[in-house]
FIKE-43852 format. One record per residue: residue number from 1; x, z, y of N, C-alpha, C, O, CB in turn. Coordinates in steps of 0.05 Angstrom, whole numbers. Atoms other than C-alpha are relative to their C-alpha. Glycine has a CB too. Example, Ala and Ser with C-alpha at 12.3 -4.5 7.8 and 13.67 -1.06 7.14 Angstrom:
<site 1; <18; 0; -24>; <246; 156; -90>; <18; 0; 24>; <39; 13; 24>; <-20; 25; 1>>
<site 2; <-16; -1; -24>; <273; 143; -21>; <-15; 14; 22>; <-5; 18; 44>; <9; -29; 9>>
//
This chain:
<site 1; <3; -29; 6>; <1319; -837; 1615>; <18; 6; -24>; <18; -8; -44>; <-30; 7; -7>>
<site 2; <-16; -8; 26>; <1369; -802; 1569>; <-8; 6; -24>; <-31; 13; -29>; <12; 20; 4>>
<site 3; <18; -4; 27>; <1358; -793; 1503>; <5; 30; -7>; <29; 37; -9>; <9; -21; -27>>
<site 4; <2; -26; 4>; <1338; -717; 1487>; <34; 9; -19>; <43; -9; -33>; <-33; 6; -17>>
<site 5; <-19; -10; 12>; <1399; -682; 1457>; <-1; 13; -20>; <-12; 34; -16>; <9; 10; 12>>
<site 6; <10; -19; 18>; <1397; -654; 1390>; <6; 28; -5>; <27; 36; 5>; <4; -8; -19>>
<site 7; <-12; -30; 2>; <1405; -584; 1374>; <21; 6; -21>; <22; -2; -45>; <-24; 20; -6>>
<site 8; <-23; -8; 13>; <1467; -554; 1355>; <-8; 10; -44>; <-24; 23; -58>; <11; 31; 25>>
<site 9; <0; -1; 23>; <1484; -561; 1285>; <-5; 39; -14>; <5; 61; -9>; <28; -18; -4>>
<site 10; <9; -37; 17>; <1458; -492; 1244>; <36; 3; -5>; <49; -17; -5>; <-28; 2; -46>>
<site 11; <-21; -14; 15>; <1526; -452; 1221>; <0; 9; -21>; <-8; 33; -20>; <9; 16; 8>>
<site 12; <-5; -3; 20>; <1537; -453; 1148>; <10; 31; -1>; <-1; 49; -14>; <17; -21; -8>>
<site 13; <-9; -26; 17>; <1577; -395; 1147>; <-8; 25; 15>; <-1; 47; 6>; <32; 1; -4>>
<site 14; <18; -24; -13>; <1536; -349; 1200>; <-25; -4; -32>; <-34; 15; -46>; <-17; -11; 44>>
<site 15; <23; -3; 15>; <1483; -374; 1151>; <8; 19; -31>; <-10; 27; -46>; <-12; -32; -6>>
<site 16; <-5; -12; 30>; <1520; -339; 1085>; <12; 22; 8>; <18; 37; -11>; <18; -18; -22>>
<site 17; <-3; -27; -7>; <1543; -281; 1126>; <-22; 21; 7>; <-21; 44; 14>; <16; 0; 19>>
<site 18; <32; -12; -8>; <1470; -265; 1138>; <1; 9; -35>; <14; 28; -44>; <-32; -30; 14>>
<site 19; <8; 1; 36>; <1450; -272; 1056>; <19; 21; -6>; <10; 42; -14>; <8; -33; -21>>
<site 20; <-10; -23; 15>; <1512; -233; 1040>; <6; 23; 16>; <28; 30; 10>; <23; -7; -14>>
<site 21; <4; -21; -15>; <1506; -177; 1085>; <-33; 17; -4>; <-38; 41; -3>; <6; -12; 30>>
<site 22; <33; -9; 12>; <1427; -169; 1065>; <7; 8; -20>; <-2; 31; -21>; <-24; -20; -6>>
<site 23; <-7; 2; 23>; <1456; -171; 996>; <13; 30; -4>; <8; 48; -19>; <18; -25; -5>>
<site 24; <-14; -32; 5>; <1503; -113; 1009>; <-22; 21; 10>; <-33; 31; -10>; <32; 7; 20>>
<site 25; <21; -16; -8>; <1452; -68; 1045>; <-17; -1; -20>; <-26; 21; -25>; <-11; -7; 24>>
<site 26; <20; -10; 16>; <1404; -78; 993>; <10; 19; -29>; <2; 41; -38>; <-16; -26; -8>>
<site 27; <-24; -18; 17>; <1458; -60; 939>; <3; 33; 6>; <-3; 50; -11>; <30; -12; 10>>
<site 28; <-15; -22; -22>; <1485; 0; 990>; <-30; 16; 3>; <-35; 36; -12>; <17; -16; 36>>
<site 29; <26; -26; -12>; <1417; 35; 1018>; <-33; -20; -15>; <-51; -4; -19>; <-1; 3; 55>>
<site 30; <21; 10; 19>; <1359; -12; 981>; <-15; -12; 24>; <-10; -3; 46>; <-19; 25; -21>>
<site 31; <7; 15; -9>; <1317; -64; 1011>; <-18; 6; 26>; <-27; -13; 39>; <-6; -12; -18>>
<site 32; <21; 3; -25>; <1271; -34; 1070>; <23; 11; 15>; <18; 8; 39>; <-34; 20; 2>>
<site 33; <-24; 3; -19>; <1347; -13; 1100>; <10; -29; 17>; <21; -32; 39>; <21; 7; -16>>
<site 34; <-9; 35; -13>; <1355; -98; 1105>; <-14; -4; 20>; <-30; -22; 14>; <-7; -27; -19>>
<site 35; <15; 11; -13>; <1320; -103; 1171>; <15; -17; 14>; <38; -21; 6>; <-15; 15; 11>>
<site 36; <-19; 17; -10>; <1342; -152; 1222>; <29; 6; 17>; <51; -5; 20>; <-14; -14; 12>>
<site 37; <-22; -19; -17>; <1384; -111; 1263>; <25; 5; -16>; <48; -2; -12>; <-13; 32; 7>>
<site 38; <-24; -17; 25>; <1424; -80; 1208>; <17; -24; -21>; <41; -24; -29>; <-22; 24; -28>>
<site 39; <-3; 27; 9>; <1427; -148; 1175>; <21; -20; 20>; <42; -31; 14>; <-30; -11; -3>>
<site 40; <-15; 10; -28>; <1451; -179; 1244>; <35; 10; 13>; <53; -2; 23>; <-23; 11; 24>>
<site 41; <-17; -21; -2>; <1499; -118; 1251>; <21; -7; -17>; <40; -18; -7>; <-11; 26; -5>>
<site 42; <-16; 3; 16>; <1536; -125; 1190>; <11; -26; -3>; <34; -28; -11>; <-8; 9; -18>>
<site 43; <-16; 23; 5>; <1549; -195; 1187>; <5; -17; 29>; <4; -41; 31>; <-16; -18; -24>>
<site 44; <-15; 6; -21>; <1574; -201; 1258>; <-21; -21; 26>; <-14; -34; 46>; <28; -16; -15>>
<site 45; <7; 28; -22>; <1522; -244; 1295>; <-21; 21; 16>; <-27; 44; 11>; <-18; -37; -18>>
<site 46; <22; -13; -20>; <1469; -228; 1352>; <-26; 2; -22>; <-30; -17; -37>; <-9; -22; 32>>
<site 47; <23; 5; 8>; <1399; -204; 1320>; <-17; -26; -5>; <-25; -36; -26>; <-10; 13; 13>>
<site 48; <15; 24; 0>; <1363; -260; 1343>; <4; -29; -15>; <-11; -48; -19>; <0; -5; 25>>
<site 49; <-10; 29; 21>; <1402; -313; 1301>; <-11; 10; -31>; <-10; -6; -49>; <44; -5; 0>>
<site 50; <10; -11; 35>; <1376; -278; 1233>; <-21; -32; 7>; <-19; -55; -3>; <-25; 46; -6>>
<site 51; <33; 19; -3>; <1305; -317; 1264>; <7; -23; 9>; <-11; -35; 20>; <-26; 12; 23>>
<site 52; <-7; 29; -11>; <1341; -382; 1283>; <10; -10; -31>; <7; -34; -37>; <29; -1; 29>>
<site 53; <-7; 16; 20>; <1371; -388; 1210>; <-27; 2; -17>; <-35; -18; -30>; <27; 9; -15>>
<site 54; <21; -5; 18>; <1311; -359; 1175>; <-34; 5; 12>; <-38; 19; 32>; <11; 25; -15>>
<site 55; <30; -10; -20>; <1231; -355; 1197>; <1; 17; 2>; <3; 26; 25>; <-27; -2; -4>>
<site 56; <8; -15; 3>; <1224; -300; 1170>; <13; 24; -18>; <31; 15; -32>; <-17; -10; -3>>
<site 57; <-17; -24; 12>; <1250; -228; 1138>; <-4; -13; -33>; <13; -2; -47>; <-15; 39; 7>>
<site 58; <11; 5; 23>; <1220; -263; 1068>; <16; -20; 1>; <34; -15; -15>; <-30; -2; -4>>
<site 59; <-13; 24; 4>; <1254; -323; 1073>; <25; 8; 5>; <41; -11; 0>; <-8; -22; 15>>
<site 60; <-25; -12; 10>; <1317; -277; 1078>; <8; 0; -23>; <24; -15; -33>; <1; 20; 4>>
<site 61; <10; -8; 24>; <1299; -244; 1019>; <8; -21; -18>; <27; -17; -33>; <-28; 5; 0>>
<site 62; <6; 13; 19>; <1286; -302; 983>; <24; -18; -2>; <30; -28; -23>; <-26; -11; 1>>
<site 63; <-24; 8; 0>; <1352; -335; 1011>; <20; 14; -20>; <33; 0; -34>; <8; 0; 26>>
<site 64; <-13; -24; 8>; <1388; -271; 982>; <-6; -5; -31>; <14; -9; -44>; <-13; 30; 15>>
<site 65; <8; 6; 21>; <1347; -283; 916>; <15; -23; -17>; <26; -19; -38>; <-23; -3; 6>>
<site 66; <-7; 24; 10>; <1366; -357; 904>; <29; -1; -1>; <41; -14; -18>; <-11; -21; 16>>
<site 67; <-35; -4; 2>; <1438; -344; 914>; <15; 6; -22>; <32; -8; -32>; <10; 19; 15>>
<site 68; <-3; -25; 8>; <1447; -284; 875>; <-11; -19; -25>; <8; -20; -41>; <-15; 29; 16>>
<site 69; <11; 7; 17>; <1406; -324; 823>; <11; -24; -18>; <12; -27; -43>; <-20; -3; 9>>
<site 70; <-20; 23; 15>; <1446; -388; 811>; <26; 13; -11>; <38; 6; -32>; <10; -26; 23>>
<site 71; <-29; -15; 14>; <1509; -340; 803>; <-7; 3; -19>; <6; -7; -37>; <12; 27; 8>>
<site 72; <10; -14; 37>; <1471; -309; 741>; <-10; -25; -12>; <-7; -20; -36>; <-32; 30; -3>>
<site 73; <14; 21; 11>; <1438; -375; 720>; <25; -19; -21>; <23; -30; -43>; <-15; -17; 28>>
<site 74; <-19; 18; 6>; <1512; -408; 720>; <13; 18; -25>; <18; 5; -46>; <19; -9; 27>>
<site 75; <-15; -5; 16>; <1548; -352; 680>; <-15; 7; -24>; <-3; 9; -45>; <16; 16; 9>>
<site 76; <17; 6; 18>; <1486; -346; 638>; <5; -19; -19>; <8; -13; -43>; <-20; -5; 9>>
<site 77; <2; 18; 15>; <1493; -423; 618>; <25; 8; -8>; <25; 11; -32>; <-6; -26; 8>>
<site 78; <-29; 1; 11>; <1571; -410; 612>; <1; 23; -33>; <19; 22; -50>; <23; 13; 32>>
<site 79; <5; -10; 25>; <1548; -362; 555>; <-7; -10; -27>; <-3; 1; -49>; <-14; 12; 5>>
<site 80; <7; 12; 22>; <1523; -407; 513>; <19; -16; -10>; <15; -27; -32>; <-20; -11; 3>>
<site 81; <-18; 15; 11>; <1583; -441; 507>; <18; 18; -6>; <32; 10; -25>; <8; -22; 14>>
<site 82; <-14; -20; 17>; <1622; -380; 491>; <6; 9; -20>; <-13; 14; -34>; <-1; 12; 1>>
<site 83; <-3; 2; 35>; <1658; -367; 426>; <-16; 21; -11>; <-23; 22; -34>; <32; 3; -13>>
<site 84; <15; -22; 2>; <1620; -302; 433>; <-23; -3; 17>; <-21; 1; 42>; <15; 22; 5>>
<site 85; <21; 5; -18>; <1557; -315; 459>; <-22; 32; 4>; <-31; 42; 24>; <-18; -30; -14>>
<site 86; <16; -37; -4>; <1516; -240; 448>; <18; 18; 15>; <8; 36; 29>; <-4; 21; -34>>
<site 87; <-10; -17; -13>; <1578; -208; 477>; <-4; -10; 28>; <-7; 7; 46>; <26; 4; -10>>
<site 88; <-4; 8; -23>; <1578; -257; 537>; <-28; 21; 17>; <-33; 33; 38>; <-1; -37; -1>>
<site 89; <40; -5; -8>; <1500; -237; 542>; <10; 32; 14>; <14; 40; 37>; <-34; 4; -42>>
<site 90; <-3; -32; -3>; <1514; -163; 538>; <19; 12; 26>; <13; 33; 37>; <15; 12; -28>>
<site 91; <-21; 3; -18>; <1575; -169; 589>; <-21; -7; 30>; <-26; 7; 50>; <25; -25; -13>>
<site 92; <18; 13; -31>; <1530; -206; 645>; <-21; 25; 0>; <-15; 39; 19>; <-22; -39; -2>>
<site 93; <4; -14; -2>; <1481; -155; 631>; <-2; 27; 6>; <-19; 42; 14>; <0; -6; -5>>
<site 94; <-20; -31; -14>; <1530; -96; 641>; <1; 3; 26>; <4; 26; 34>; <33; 2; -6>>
<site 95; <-16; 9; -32>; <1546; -118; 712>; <-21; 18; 14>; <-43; 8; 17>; <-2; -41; 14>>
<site 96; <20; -8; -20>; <1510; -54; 759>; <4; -12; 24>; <-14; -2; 39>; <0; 25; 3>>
<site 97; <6; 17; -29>; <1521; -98; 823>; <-26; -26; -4>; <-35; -41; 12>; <35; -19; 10>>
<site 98; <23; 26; 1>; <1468; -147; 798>; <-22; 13; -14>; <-44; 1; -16>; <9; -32; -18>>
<site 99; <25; -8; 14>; <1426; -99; 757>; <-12; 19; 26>; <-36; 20; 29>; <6; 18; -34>>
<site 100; <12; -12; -15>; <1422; -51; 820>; <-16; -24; 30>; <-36; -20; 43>; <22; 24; 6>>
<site 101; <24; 20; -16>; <1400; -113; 866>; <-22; -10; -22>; <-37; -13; -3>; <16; -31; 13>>
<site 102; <30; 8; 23>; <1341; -134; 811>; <-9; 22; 3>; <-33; 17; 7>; <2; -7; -35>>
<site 103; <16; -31; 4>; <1318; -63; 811>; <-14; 0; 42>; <-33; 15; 47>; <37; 39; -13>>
<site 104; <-4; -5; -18>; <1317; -72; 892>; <-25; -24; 4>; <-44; -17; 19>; <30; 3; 9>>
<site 105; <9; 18; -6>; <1281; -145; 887>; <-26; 11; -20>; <-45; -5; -20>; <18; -27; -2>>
<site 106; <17; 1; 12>; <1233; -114; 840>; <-20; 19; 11>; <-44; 18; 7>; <6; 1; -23>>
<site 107; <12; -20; -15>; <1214; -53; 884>; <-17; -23; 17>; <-40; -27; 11>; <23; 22; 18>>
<site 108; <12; 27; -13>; <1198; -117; 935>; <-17; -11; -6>; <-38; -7; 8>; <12; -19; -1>>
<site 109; <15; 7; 14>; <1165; -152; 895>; <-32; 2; -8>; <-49; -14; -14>; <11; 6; -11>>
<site 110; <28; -12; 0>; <1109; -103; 893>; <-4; -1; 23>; <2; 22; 26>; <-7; 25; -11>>
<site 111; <-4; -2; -27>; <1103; -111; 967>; <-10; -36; 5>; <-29; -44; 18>; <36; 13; 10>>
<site 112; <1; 30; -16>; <1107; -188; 977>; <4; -22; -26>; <22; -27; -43>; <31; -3; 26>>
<site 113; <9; 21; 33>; <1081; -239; 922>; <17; -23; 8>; <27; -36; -10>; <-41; -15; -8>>
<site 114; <-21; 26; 18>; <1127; -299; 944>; <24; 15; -7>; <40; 1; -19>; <12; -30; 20>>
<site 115; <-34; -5; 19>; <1193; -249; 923>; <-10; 0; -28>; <5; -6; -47>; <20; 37; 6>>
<site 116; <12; -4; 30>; <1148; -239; 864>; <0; -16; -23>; <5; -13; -47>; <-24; 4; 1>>
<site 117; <-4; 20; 24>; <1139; -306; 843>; <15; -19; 0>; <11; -41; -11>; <-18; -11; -8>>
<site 118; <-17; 21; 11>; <1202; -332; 854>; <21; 19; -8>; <44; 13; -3>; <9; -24; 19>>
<site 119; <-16; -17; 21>; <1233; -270; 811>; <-16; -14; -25>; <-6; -27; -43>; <-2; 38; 5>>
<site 120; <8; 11; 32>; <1189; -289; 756>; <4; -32; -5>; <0; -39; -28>; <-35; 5; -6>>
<site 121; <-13; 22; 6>; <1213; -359; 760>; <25; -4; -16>; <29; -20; -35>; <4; -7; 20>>
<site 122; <-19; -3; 3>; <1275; -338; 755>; <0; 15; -28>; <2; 1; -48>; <9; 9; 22>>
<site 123; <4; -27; 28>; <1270; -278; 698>; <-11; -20; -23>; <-4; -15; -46>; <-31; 34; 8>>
<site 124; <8; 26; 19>; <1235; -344; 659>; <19; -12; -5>; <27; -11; -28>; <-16; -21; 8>>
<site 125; <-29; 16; 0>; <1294; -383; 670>; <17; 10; -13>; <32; -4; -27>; <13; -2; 24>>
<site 126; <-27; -16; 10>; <1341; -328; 648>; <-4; 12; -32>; <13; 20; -48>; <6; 29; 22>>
<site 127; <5; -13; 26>; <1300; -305; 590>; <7; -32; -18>; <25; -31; -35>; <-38; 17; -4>>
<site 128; <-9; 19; 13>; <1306; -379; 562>; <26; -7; -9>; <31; -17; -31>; <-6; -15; 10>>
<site 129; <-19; 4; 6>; <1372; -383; 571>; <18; 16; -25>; <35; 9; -42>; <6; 0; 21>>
<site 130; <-19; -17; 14>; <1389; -317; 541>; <-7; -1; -30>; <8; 9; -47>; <0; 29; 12>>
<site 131; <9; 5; 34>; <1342; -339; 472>; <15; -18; -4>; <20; -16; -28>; <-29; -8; -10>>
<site 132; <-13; 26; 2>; <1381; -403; 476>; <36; 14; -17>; <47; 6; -37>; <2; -18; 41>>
<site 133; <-14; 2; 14>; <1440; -371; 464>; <12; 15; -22>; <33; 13; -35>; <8; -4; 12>>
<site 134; <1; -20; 29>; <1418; -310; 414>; <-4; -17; -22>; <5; -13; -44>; <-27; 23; -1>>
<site 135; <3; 20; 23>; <1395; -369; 378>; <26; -14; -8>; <33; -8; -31>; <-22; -22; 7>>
<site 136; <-22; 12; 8>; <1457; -409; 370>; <11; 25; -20>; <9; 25; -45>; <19; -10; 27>>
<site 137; <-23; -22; 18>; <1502; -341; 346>; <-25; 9; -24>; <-16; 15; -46>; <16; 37; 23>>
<site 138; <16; -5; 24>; <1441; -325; 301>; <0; -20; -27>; <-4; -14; -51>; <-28; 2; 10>>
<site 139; <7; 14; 12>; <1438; -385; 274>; <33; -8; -22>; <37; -16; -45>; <-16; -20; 20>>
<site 140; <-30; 7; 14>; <1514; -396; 256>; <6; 21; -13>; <30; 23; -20>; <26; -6; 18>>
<site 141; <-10; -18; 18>; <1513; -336; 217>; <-30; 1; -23>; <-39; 20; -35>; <11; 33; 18>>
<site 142; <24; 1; 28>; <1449; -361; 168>; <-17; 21; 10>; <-32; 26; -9>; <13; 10; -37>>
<site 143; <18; -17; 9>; <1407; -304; 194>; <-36; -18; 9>; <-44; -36; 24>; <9; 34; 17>>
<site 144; <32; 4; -6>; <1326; -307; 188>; <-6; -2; 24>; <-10; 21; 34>; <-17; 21; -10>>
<site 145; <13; 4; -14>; <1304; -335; 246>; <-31; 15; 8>; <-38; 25; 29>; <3; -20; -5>>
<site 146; <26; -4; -10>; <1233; -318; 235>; <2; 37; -5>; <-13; 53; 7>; <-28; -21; -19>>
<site 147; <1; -30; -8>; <1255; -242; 216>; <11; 13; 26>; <1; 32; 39>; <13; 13; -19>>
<site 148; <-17; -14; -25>; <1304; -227; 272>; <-2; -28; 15>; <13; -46; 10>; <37; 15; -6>>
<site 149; <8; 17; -6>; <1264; -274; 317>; <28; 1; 36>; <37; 21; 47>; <-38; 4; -1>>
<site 150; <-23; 6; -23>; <1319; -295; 379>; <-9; 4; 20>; <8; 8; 38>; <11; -25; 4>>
<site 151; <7; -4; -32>; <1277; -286; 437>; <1; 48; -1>; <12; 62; 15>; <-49; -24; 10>>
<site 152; <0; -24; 10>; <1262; -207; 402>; <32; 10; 11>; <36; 27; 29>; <-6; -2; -34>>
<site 153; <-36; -11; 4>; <1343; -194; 399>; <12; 2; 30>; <26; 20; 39>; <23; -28; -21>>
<site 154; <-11; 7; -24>; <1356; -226; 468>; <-11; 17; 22>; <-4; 15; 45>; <-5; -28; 6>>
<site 155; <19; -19; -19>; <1311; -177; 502>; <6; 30; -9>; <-6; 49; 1>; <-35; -8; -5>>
<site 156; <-15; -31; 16>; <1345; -114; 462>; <15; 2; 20>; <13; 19; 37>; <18; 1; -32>>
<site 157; <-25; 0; -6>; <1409; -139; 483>; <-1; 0; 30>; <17; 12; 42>; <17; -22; -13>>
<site 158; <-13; 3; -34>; <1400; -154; 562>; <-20; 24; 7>; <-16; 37; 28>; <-6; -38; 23>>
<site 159; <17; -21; -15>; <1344; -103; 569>; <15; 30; -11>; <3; 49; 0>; <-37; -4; -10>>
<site 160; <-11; -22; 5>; <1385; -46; 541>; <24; -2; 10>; <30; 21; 17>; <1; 6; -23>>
<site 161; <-22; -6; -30>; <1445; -54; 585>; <-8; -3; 18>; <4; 12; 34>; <22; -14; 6>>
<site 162; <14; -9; -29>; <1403; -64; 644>; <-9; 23; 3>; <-10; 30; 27>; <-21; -15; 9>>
<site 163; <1; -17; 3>; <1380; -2; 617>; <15; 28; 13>; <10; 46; 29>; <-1; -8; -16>>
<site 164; <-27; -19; -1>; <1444; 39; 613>; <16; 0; 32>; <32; 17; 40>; <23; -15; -27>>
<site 165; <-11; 5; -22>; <1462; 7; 684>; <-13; 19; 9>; <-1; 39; 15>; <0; -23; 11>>
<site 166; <22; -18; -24>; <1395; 41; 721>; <8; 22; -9>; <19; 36; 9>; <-39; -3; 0>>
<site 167; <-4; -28; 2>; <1406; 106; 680>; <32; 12; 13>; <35; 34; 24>; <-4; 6; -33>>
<site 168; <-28; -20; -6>; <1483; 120; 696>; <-9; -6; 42>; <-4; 13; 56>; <46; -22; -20>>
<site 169; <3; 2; -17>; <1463; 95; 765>; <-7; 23; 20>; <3; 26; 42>; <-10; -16; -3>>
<site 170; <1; -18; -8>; <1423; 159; 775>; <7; 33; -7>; <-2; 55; -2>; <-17; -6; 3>>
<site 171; <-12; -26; 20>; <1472; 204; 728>; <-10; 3; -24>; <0; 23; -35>; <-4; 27; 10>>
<site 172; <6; -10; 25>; <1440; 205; 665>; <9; -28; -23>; <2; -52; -27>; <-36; 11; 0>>
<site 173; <-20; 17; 13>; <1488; 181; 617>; <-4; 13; -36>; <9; 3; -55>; <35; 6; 18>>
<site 174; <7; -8; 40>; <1457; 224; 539>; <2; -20; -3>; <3; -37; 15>; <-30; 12; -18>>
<site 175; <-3; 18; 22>; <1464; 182; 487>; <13; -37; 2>; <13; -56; -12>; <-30; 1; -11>>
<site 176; <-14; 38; -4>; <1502; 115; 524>; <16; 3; -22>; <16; -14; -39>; <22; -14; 33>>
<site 177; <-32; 4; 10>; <1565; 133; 489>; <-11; -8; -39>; <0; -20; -57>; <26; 43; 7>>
<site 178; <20; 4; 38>; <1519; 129; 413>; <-12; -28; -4>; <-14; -40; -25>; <-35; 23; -5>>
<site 179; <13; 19; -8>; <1484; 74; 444>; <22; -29; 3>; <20; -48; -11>; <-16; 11; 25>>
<site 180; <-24; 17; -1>; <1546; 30; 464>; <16; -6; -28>; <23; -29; -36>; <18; 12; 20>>
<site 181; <-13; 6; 19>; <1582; 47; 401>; <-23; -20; -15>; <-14; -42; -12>; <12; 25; -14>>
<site 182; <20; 8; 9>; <1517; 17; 364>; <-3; -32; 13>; <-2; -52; -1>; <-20; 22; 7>>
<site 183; <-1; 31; -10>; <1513; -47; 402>; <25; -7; -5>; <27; -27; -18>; <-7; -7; 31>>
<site 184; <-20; 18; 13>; <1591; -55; 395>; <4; -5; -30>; <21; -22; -36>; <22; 8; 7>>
<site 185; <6; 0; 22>; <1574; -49; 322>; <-13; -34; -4>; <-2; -53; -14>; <-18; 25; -4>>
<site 186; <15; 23; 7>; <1523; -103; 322>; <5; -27; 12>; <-5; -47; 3>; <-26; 7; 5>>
<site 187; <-15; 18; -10>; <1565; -149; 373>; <21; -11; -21>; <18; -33; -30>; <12; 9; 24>>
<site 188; <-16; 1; 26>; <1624; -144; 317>; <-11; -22; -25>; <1; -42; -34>; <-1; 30; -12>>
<site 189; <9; 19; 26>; <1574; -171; 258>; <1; -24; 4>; <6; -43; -11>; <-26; 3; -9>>
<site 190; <4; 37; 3>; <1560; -229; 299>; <20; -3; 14>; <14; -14; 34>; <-27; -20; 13>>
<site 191; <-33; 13; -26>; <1637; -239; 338>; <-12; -33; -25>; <-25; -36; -45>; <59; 25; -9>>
<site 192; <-12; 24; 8>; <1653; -317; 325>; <7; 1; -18>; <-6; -8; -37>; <16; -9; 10>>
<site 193; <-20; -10; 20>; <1703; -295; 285>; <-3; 8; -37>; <11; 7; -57>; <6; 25; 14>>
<site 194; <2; -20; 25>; <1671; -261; 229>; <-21; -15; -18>; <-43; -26; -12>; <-12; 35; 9>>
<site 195; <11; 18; 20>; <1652; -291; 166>; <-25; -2; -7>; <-35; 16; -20>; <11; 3; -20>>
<site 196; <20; -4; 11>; <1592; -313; 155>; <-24; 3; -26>; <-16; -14; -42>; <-1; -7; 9>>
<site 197; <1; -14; 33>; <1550; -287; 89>; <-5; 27; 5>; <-20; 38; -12>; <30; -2; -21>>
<site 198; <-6; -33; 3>; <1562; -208; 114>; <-28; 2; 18>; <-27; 25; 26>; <37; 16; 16>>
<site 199; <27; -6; -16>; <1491; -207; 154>; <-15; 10; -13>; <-14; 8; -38>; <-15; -19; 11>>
<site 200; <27; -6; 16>; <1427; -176; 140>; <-13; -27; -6>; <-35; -28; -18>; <-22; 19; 17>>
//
């Protein structure tokens, strides 16, 4: 008797034309537009292969998630080694292609507890990183730790340009231009560059 035949190897790159085609649609029209069809549509394959790479619309999702997540995780760490590490922060932060997908995975989120808790995995992950490296530039310029506590600062800095992203997103742009000058202010005190001694 022959020996059963195995099934054709999965396709790598049907499998990442799925992820990034969900990715854009959720970007483009927001996440209950990602169905399978539209998902299937855009990245060139028959419907029915979505459910051959993935069980399920969640395990899309969460494909879409994990992806999207090591990108920010990697240029995250690459921040900390930056001669400017608050600007790096503020810069990754800026990026509306990754603040308007988070805004998209968080709508989700409320909907379906495993996107939920493997965003807060993640948002853990990223908040560590980003005290990790408020702490370093804090620390190379002598300031008080326990006054201008690093996790405090790191949550100014990425939650106020994620900020400024969602608002210009739906047109309301008062006070960025006051707001930007003001953070490039306080990026400045702490550049690399700049001597330290001149801090609060």
């Amino acid at each position: 008797m022959p020996a059963a035949s195995r099934p054709k190897e999965k396709d790598a790159g049907a499998r990442l034309r799925l992820i990034e085609a969900t990715a854009q649609i959720m970007r483009d029209e927001g996440y209950a537009a990602a169905t399978s069809r539209r998902v299937a549509a855009l990245a060139g394959v028959k419907p029915a292969l979505v459910y051959y790479y993935f069980d399920t619309m969640d395990d899309l999702f969460l494909a879409v998630l994990r992806a999207g997540a090591e990108v920010s995780l990697q240029q995250m760490r690459r921040a900390l080694t930056d001669d400017n590490p608050l600007r790096a922060l503020w810069l990754v932060n800026s990026d509306p292609r990754r603040t308007g997908l988070n805004t998209e995975f968080m709508a989700l989120a409320n909907h379906r507890k495993v996107i939920g808790a493997e965003l807060k995995a993640y948002a853990e992950r990223v908040r560590d990183i980003e005290t990790a490296a408020v702490t370093v530039a804090l620390r190379a310029h002598g300031v008080d730790l326990e006054a201008f506590p690093p996790i405090v600062i790191s949550m100014l800095l990425a939650q106020m340009a994620r900020s400024l992203c969602n608002e210009v997103a739906i047109g309301v742009t008062d006070g960025h231009d006051q707001m930007s000058s003001f953070i490039e202010r306080f990026l400045v005190q702490y550049d690399a560059s700049a001597s330290p001694g001149t801090d609060r």
